[in-house]
N, C-alpha and C positions, 0 to 999 in steps of 0.2 A: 907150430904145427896145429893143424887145426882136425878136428877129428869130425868125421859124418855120423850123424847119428840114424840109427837104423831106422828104416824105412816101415809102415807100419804102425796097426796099433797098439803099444804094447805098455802094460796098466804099469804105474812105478807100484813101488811096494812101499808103503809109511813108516815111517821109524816111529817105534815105540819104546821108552825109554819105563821101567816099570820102578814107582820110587815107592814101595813099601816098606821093603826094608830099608831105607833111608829114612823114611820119617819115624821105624821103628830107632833107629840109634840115634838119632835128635831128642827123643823123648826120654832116652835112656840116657844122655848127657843131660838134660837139662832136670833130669829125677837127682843126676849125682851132684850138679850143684845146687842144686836147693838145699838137698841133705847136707851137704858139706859146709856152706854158707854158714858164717857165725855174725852176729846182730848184737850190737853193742848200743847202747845210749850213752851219747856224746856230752860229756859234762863242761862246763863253764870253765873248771879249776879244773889242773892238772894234779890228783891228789896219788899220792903212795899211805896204804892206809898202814897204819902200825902193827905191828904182827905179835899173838894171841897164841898158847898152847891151849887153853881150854875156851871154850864156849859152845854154846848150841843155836843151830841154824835161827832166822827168822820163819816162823808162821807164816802162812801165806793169807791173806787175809783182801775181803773183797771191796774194803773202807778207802779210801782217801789216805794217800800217805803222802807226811810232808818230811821232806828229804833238805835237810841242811847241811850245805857243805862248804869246809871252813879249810880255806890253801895256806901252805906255808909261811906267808906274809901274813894271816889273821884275817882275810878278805873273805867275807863269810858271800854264800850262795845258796841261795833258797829256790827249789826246786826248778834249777836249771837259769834260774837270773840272779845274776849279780847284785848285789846294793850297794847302794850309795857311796852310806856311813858304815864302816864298822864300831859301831856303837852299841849299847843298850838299848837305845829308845829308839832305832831305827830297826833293830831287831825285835823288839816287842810288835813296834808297829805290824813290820812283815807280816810276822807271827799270824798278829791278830787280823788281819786283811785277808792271808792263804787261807787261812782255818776259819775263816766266815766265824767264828768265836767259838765254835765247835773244840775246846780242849781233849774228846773221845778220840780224837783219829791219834794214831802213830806218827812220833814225830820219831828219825832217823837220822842221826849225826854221823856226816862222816868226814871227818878231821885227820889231815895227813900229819903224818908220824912225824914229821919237823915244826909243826905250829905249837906254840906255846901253848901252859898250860891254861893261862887267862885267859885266850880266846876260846877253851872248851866251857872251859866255867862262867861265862859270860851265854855263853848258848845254853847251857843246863839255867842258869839264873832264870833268862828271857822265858825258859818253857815252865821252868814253876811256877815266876808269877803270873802266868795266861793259865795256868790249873794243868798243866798235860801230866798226863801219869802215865803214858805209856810210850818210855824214852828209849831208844836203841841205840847200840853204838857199832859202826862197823871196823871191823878188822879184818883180817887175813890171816889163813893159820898158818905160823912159824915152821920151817923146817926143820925137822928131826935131825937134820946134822949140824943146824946150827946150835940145836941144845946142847948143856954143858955136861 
């Protein structure tokens, strides 16, 4: 069927589609995932760190921090790369390569709850003899119902 169209000059009328408040609730979703959004640093090792009742937070501090992390197997990771050897003198090495010789900055051990005891103490050795004095260790604090 075909339809005649009216005869005459007759103005069409434009479609106006009004997106205000549309781009007001785009801004309002994309406020809640920003806010919501959690941000993690992706580690080399997969570590469970050993669980602590007492200790107090780290200082925040604006220095250079070198981050040692040592996985269940004793496969040590120095700020996000792996090595090699897990040895002593491949750790000294590291050590003294990341810290440009600099022994002032913080060094931060984090060593999961299943690695042996000699791969911590192998990491506290390597940071003595380079001079570091300002050794951290991380944990996580134990739960109260696991207490006895």
């Amino acid at each position: 069927m075909k339809f005649r169209r009216r005869a005459g000059n007759v103005a069409r009328e434009e479609v106006f589609l009004n997106l205000t408040s549309l781009i007001d609730v785009i801004f309002v979703l994309l406020l809640f995932f920003v806010v919501t959004t959690t941000f993690s640093k992706p580690n080399q090792l997969k570590i469970e760190l050993p669980e602590a009742v007492s200790g107090t937070p780290p200082e925040e501090t604006q220095l250079k921090t070198l981050e040692l992390s040592i996985g269940a197997d004793g496969q040590y990771s120095l700020n996000g790369q792996n090595l090699v050897k897990s040895d002593l003198a491949t750790l000294i090495a590291a050590l003294g390569r990341e810290s440009e010789g600099d022994n002032s900055l913080p060094l931060v051990i984090n060593a999961d709850a299943r690695t042996t005891h000699q791969s911590v103490i192998t990491a506290m050795d390597a940071a003595g003899k380079l001079g570091f004095s300002q050794l951290r260790m991380t944990t996580i604090e134990a739960d109260a119902a696991k207490q006895p």
